[in-house]
VOBA-1610 file (N, C-alpha, C; in pm, whole numbers, padded with zeros to 5 digits, always signed):
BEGIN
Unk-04836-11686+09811Unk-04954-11617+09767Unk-04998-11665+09629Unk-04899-11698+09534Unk-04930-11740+09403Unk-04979-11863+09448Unk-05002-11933+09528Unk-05072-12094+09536Unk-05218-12051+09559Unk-05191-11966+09645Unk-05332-11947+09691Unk-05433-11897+09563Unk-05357-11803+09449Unk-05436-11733+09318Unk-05456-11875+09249Unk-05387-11934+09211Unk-05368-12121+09118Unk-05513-12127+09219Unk-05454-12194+09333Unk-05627-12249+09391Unk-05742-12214+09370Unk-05769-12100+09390Unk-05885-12015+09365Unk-05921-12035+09246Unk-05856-12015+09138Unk-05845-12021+08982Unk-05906-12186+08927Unk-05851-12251+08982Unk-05897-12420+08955Unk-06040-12407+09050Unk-06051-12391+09146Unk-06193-12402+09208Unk-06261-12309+09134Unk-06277-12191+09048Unk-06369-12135+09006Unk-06392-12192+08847Unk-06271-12226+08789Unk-06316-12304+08670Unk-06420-12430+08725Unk-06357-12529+08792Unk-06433-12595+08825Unk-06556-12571+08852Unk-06595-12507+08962Unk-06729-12482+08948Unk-06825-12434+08798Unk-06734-12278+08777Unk-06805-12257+08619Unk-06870-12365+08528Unk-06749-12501+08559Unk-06800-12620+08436Unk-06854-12676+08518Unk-06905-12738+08661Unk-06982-12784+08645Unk-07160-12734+08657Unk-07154-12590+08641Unk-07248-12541+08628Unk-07281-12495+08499Unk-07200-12559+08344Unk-07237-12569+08229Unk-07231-12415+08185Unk-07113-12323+08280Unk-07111-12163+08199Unk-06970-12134+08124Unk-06978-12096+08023Unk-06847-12070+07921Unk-06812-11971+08020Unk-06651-11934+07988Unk-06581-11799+08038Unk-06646-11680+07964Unk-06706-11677+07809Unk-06786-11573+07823Unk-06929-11541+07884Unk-06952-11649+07895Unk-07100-11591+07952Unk-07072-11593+08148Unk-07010-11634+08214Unk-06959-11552+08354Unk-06866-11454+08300Unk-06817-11390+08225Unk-06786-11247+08240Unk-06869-11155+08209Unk-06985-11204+08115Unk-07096-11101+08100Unk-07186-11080+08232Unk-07180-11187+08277Unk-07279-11187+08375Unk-07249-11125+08515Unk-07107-11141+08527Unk-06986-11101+08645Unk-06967-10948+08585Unk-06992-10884+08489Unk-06932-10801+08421Unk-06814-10746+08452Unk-06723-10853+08392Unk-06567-10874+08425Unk-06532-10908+08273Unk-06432-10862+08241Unk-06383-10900+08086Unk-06295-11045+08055Unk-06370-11104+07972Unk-06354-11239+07952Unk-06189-11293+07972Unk-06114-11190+07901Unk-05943-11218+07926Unk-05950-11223+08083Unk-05976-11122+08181Unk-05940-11141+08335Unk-06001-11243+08386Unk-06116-11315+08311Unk-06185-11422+08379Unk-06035-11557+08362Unk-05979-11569+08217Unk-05888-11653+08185Unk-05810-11654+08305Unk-05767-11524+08302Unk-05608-11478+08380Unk-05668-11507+08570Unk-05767-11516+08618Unk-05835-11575+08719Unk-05785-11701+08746Unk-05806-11762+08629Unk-05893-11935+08696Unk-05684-12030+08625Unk-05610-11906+08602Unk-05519-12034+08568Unk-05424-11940+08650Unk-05441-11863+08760Unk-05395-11787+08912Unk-05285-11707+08879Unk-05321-11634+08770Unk-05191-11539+08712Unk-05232-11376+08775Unk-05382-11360+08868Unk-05370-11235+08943Unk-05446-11281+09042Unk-05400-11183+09176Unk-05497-11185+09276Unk-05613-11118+09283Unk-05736-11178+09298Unk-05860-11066+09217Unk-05921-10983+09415Unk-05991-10911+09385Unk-06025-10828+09523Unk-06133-10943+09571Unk-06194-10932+09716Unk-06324-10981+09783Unk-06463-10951+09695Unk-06459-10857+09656Unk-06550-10778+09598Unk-06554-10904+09489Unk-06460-10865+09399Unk-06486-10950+09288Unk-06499-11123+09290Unk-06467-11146+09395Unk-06496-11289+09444Unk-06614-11318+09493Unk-06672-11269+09531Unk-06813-11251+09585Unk-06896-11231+09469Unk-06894-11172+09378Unk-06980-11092+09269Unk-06982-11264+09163Unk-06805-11324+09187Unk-06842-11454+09064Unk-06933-11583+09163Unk-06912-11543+09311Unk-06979-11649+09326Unk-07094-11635+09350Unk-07159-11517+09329Unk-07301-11479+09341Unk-07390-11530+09231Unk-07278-11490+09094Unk-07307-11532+08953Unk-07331-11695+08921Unk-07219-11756+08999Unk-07273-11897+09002Unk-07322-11943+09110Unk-07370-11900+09198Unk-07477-11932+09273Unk-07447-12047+09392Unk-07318-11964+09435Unk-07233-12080+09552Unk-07224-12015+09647Unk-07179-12039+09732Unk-07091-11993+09888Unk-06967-11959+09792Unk-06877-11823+09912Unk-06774-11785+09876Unk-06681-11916+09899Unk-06731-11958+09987Unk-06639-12077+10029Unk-06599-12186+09936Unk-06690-12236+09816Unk-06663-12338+09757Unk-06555-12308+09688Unk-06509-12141+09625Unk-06437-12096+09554Unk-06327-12064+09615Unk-06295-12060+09756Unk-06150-12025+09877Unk-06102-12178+09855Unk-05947-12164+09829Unk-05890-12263+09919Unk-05886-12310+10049
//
């Protein structure tokens, strides 16, 4: 299960950068607090559907680009 949080975590940084958004400005926008955005993208928690959906709404993807 921890591979699967790492994965998720590298695909959403990734995306974030290449859509030119700092970790604070997708947590303002996600309104998610900038530390849980960290603790996300380097797969140190498993975040809900809900909240997976809400960051990829924010960057403007399919849930899919962000699933392993």
């Amino acid at each position: 299960m921890k591979d699967l949080a790492k994965a998720f975590g590298i695909n959403l940084r990734l995306k974030r950068r290449n859509k030119g958004v700092s970790q604070d400005q997708l947590a303002l926008l996600a309104n998610i607090d900038r530390s849980y955005i960290g603790r996300i993208e380097r797969g140190e928690v498993n975040i809900t559907l809900e909240k997976a959906y809400q960051l990829a709404n924010v960057l403007e993807c399919d849930i899919r680009d962000l699933l392993p």
